[in-house]
N, C-alpha and C positions, 0 to 999 in steps of 0.2 A: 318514525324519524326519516326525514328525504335525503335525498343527495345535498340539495343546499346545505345544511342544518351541519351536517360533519362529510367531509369530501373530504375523498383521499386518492393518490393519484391509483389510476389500474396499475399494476403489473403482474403477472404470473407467478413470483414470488413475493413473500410477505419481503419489506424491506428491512425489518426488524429480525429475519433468522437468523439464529446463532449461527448457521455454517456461514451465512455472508456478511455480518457485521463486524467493520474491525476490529480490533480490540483498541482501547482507545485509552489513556496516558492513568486517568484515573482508576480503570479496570487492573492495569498492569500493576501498578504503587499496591493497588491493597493484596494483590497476590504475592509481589513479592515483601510485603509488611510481615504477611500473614508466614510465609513460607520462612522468614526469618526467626520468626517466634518459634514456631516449632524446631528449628531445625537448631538454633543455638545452641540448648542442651546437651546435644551430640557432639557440639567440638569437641570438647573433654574427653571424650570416647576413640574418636574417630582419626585416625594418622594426621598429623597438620598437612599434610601435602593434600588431602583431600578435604581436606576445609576449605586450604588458597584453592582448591581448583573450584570447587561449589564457590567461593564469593566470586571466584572472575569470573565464571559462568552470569552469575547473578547482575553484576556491572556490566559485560556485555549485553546482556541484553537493555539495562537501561540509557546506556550510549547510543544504542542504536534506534529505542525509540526516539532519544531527546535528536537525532540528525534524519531521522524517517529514513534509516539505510534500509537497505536488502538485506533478509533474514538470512543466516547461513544455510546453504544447502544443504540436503540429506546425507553425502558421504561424508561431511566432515564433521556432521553429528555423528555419525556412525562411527568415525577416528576415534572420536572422542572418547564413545562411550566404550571402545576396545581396549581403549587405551587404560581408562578406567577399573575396567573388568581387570587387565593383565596386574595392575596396579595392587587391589585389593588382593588377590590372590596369591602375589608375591609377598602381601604382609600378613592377610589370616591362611593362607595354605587353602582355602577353599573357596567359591563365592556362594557356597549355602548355609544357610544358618542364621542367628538374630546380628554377629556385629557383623560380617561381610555382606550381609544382607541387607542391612539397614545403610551401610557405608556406601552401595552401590544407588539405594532409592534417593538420596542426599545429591548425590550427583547426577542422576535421572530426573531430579526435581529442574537443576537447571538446565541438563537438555530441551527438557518440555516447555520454559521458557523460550528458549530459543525458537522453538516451532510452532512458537502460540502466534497463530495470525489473527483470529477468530472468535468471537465469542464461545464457541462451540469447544475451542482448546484449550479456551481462560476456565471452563466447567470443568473439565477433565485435570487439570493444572491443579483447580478449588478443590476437587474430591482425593487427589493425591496428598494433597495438605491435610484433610480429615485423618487420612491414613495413617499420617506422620504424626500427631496426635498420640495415638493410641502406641508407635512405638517408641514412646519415651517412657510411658505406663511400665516397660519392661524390663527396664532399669530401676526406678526409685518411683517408689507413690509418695512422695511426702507431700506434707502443706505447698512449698514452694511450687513443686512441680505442678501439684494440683491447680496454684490458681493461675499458673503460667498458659498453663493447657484449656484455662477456660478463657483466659484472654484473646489466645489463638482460634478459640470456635467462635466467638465475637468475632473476631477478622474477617475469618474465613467466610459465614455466612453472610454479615454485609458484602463482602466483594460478591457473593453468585446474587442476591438482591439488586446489588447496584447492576449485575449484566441483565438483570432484565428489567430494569427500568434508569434508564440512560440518562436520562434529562432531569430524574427525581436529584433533590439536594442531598449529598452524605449525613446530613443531619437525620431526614426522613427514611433513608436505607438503616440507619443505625437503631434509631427506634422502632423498624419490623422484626430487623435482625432481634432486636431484646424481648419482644412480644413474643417473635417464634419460640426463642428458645423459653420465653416464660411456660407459652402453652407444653413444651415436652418432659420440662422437670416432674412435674408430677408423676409423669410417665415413669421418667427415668428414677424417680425417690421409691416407686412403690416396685418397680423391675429388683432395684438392688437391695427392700428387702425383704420379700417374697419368693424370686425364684431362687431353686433350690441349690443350697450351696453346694461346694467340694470342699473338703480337705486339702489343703495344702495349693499351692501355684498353681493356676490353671494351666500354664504354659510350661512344661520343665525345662529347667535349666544342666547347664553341660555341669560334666562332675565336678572342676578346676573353678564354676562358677565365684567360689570364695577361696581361692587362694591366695588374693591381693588383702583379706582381711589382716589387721594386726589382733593377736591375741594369744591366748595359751594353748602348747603346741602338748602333744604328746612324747616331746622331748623338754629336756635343759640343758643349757649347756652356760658357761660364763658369758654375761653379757646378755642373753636371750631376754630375760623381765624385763634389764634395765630399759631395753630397746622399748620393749612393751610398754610401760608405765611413760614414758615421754607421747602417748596418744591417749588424746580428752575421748574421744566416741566411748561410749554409753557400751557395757557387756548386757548387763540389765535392768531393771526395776526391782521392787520389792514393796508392798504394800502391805502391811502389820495390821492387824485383828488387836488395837489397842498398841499399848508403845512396845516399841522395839526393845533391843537390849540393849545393853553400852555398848561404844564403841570398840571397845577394847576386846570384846567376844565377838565381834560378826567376823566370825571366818567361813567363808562362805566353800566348800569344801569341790574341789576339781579333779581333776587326774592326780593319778597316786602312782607315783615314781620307783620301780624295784632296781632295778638293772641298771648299773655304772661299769663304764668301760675305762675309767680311767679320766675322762673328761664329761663325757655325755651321758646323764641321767636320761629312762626312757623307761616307759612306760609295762609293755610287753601286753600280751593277753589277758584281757580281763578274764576271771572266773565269777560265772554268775553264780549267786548264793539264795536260800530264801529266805525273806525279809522277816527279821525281828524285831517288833519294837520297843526299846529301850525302857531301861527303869530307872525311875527318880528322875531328879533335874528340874529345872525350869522348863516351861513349855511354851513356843511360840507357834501363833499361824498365819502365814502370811502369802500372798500370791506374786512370784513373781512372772513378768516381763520380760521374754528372753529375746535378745539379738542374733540374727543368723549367723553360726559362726560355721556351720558344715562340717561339727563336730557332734557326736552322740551323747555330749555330756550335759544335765540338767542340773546346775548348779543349786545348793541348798545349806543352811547352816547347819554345822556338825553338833547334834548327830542326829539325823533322820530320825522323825519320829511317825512318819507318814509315807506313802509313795503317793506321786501321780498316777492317774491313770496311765494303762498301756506303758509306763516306766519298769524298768530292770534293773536290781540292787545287785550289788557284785560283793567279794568276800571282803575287800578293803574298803568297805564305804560309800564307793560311787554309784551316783541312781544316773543311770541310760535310757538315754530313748531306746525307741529298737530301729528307727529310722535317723540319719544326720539332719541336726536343723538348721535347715537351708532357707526358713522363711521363719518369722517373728509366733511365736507361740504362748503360750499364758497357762498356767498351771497355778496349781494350791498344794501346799505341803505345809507340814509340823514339824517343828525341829526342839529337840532337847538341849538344854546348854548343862554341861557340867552332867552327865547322868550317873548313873551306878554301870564301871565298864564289867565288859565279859570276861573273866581272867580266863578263860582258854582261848585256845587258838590251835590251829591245823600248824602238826610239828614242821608240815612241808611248805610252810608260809614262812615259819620261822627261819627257815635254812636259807630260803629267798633272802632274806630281812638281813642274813648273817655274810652274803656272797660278797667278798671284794677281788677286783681285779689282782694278779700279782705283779710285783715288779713295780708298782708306782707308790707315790710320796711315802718315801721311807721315813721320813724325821714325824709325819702325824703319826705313822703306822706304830714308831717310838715312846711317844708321847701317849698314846691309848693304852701302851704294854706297861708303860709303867703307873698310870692309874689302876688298873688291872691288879697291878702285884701289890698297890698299895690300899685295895678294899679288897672288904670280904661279902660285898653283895654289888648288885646291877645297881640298889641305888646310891649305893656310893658313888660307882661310877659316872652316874648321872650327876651329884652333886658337884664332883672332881668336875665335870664339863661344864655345868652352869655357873662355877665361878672362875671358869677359865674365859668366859667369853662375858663375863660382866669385870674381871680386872683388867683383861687385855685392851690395850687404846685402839680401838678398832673404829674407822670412818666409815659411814655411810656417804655412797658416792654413787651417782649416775653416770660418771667416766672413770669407771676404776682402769687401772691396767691393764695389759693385758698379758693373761697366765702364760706359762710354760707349759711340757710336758708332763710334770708335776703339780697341777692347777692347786691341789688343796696344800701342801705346803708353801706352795709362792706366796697363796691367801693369808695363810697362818703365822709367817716369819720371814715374809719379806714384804710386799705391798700392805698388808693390814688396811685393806679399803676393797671396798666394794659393796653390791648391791643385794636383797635380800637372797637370790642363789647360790651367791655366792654363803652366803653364813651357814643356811639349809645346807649345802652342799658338804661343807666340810664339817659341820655336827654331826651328819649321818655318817660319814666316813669313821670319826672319829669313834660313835657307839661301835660301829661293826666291827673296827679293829680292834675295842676294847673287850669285845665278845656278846653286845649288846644289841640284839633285833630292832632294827633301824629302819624305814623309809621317808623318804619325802614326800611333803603333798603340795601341792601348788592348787592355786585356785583367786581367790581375792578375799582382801583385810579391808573392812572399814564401808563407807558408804559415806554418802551425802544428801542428808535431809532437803529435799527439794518443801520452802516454807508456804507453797503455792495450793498443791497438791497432796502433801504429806506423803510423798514418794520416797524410799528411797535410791538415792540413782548409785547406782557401782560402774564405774568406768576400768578402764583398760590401764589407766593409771594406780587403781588400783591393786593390782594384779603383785601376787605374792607369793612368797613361798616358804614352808614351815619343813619342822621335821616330830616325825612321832614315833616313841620308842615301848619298846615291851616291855614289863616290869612284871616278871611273873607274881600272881595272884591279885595286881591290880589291872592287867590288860593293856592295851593301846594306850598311853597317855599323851595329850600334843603340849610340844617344846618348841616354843618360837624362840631361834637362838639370837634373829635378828632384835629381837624386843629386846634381849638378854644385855647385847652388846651396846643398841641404843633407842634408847626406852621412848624417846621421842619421834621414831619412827612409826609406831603405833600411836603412842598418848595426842601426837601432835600430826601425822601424818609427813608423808614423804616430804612435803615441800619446807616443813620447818628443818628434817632432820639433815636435809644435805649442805655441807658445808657452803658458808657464808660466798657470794661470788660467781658459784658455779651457775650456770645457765640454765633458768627453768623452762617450764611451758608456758606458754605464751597468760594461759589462764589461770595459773599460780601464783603469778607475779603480783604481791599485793598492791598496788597502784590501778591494777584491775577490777577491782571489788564491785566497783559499780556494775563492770561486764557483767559478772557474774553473777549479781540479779536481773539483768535482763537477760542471761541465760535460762536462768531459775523460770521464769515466766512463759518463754519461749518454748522450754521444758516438757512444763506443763500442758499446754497446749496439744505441743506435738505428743504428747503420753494419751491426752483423750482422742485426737486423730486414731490415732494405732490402735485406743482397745475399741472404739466405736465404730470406727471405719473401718479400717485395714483389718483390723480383729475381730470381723462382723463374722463371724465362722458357723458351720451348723447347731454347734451348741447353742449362741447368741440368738440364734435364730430360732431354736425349740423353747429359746427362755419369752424371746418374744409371742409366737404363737400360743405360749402358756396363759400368759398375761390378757389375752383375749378367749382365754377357754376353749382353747384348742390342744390338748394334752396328745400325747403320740404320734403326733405328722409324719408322716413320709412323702416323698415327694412328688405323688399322685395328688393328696389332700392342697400340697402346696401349689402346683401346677392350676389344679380348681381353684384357690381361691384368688391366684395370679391373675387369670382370666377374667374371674368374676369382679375382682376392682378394676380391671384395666377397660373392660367392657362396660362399667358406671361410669370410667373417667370420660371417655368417649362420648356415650350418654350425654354426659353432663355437657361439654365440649359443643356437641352437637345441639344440641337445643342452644346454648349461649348465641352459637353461631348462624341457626333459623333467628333467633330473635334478631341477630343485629341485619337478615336481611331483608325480614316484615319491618322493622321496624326504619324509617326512612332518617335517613340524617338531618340537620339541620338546614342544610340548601335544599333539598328535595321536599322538607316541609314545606317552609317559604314558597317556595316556587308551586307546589300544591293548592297552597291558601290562594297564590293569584291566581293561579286556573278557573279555580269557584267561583271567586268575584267575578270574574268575567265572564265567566259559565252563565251567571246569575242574570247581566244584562243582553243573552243571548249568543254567547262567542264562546261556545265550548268547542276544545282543541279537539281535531280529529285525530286517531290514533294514526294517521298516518302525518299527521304533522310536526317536524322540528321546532324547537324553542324561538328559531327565526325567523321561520315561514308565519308562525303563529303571532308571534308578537307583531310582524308587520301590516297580517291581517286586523288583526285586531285594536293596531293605530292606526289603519286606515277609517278602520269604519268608527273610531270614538277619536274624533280631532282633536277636541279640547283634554284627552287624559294622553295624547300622541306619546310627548315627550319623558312621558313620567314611565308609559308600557314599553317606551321603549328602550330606557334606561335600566329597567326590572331585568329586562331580555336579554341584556348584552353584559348584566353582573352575574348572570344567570348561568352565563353560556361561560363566561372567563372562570368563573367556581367548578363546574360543574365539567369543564371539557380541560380547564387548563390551561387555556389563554393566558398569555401575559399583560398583566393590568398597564391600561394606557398612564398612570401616574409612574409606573414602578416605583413607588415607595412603600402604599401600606401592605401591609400585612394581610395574609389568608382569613386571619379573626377577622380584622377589621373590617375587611370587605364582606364576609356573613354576615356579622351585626350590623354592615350597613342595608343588604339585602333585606333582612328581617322587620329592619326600619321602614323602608322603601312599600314593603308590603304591606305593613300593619298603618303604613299613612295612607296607601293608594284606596279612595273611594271616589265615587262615581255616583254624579247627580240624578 
């Protein structure tokens, strides 16, 4: 090919280098499109003053391109970004770490706008947006997020597309960009799941990470559930080996409450026990889905008839991790309903069960003494309590009052309203005064049949609290006194039982019904996200390399065979990619076939000749075929180099099938 054929002017530098091409109005739009998607996410997180200061940043710069001003100087980007820094650090106390950290690249984002002259800063600008990508991942993997962040890798790769080819239409930059990223999934599907996983967050997080959670504390106090139960978020799943039990048994068993000061039930030191499993009962097996709550508790229906793996049973029932779950986990247990209890017990449990503060609510402390003097066993006394809080008018209420000094007689004979700790609260008061081994459990009652999935989902609205008493020769028995006083807080759930008026949650309210199967569905979904994806853990991963006859992998075995697909995928890539550049497009066929014909009547092209050098030879020396060779030449050269068609109307096809046409008519007498 000659100078004529494609001319371009000399210079020294290519004219197209990133370091000297401006950045140009379209470059700018999809970085800052792109840098908005990412970075959205984070206001939520991030102090509002450095959000307003990231958008002005972001609007300065687009002011200045729509007037072509003078970019701001270096010092006062450097103001900026001090100012910045002083900023962040007066509200996290540090600027290292993931939120001052991430709060400062937000605002670096639009510095680097500001200093982008350059195709070469718009690259550096694009690769910091990848960045930003990846720390959103470090907050929430959900659906949402997931497909937010592939929206933004869409963005982000047509904009570095579109800077190196300028003149191409956004249309044709969008369709590389979807090609690219077609060819890397594969890459990226058999990376996530073949190499070798970890256990738990690859990243750790600070200990405080969940302390914004709402959930069950290893305290109570009045008010504490109710707060709880007014939040819909999911504690966990539950998925049943056949049907579940009634509603009216799923107590799903949590922290076990000893120690009362007066107002505040707490928990104190577990004592670990070794695990017995229960006799008689009905038997369930189910797997649940647990939420990070940064608590060691693994919730299970009472009464364990199983442990987890790597789990720890304690002498009152509870099964512990031995680590806090700080990230979403899955386990399988067996639970007995109703079994054959243990009638002993450790006397130094008992003494626990029997401790009451001195000095406080004298009138329950009353009322127990004289149950007391009027039975001759503990279950008398239990029965004197059970039809003391099935005759009492006692409200279930999510805005009870609020107590005294004397919280369990205010409860008992003066407000007669409140929420289920409140009732736990003062049953347990009232066995220990009457000389009867007492504690409370808290944990969650009930569930909700997801019809989708057959999940059961237990929310935070769930969340409840019982009391269990000792009954020497039959053992631990549980006494839900909230059932006792109103039976439709169980049979019917919290939102039937609370009086007519009061103010539910938002998803209670029945006029919402509909929401709440497109929750149900939504659910669902996001429940196979979590055990498929996010729940892709080393086990999932030894059950897959199972399934291909691969039995005891470690992750030498895994690393080999990582390699070995990724090195076929490549393979395979590569040849796809020789074929498409043996094999000639459809203008370069065309243009082939004229060659030969022409070849044929003695005018074959010399390898040093251009498509226009040649064509004009070649209408010189065949006059009567001039106009036809050289029509061939000049559709030839506008496909082929990118001229702009002298009609500008039709289209790229149309001008190939007219090439094609051109060719397969052109003969020669």
């Amino acid at each position: 090919m000659n100078a004529r054929s494609v001319s371009q002017p000399a210079s020294p530098v290519h004219p197209l280098a990133p370091e000297l091409h401006a950045l140009s109005g379209r470059d700018l739009a999809g970085l800052i499109v792109s840098l908005v998607i990412v970075v959205a996410p984070h206001t939520e997180r991030v102090p509002w003053w450095l959000t307003l200061l990231t958008a002005a940043l972001y609007l300065w710069r687009i002011a200045l391109q729509r007037v072509r001003g003078a970019l701001p100087s270096r010092w006062l980007l450097l103001a900026v970004a001090g100012a910045a820094m002083v900023g962040v650090y007066a509200e996290y106390h540090t600027v290292f770490g993931r939120n001052s950290g991430i709060a400062l690249l937000l605002v670096f984002s639009g510095l680097k706008l500001l200093e982008a002259r350059t195709q070469r800063d718009a690259t550096v600008t694009a690769f910091l947006c990848y960045f930003l990508v990846v720390t959103n991942f470090l907050y929430t993997q959900s659906i949402p997020t997931a497909l937010a962040m592939c929206v933004a890798l869409l963005a982000i790769t047509t904009t570095l597309v579109g800077l190196s080819a300028a003149q191409r239409p956004l249309r044709a930059n969008l369709r590389s960009s979807v090609l690219l990223l077609a060819h890397a999934a594969p890459a990226a599907l058999v990376l996530f799941l073949l190499f070798p996983r970890v256990q738990g967050p690859l990243w750790g997080l600070p200990q405080d990470a969940y302390t914004g959670i709402m959930g069950l504390s290893d305290s109570m106090t009045p008010g504490m559930l109710a707060r709880v139960a007014q939040s819909d978020s999911i504690a966990f799943r539950a998925e049943f080996t056949g049907q579940p039990p009634p509603e009216p048994l799923l107590y799903w068993r949590g922290p076990v409450l000893w120690d009362f000061d007066g107002r505040t039930w707490r928990e104190g030191r577990p004592e670990f026990a070794p695990f017995t499993a229960p006799r008689g009962g009905a038997h369930y097996r189910y797997s649940v889905v647990l939420e990070p709550h940064n608590h060691h508790w693994l919730f299970a229906l009472e009464t364990a008839a199983s442990l987890p793996p790597h789990a720890r049973f304690t002498d009152d029932g509870q099964i512990l991790s031995r680590t806090p779950v700080r990230s979403r986990i899955r386990y399988t247990v067996t639970s007995a309903i109703n079994p054959v209890s243990d009638p002993r017990e450790d006397p130094a449990l008992l003494r626990r069960a029997l401790a009451l503060p001195r000095g406080f609510d004298p009138r329950a402390v009353a009322l127990a003494e004289q149950w007391r003097h009027a039975s001759s066993s503990d279950e008398q006394i239990l029965r004197h309590a059970i039809a003391y809080f099935r005759d009492q008018r006692f409200v279930y209420t999510l805005d009870a009052a609020p107590l005294g000094r004397n919280s369990v007689d205010d409860f008992l004979f003066e407000t007669r309203s409140g929420y289920c700790e409140y009732f736990s609260s003062a049953f347990v008061f009232l066995m220990r005064a009457a000389g009867v081994p007492a504690r409370v459990v808290t944990g969650y009652q009930g569930g909700d049949l997801n019809p989708y999935d057959h999940y059961l989902t237990v929310r935070q609205s769930d969340a409840h609290a019982w009391a269990e008493v000792f009954l020497t020769g039959r053992g631990w028995i549980r006494v839900d006194p909230t059932a006792l006083a109103v039976p439709d807080s169980i049979a019917g759930g919290a939102r039937r039982a609370v009086p007519r008026g009061e103010p539910l949650p938002f998803l209670w309210r029945p006029q919402f019904e509909w929401l709440r199967g497109l929750r149900y569905q939504w659910e669902a979904l996001s429940n196979r996200w979590n055990l498929w994806v996010l729940g892709y853990n080393p086990e999932r991963q030894r059950e897959l390399m199972r399934y291909f006859g691969m039995h005891d992998t470690d992750w030498r075995q895994l690393t080999a065979v990582l390699f070995t697909v990724l090195g076929a995928l490549t393979a395979v890539l590569l040849v796809w990619s020789l074929r498409q550049l043996v094999r000639p497009d459809p203008v370069q066929r065309a243009w082939h076939a004229f060659c030969r014909k022409l070849g044929a009547r003695g005018f074959a092209r010399g390898p040093h000749e251009g498509p226009r050098d040649f064509s004009e030879r070649a209408a010189a020396g065949l006059p009567n075929a001039g106009a036809a060779i050289r029509r061939i030449g000049t559709l030839y050269i506008e496909l082929r180099y990118g001229a702009a068609p002298r009609d500008g109307k039709r289209s790229g096809a149309e001008r190939v099938a007219e090439l094609k046409r051109l060719v397969q008519e052109f003969h020669l007498a």
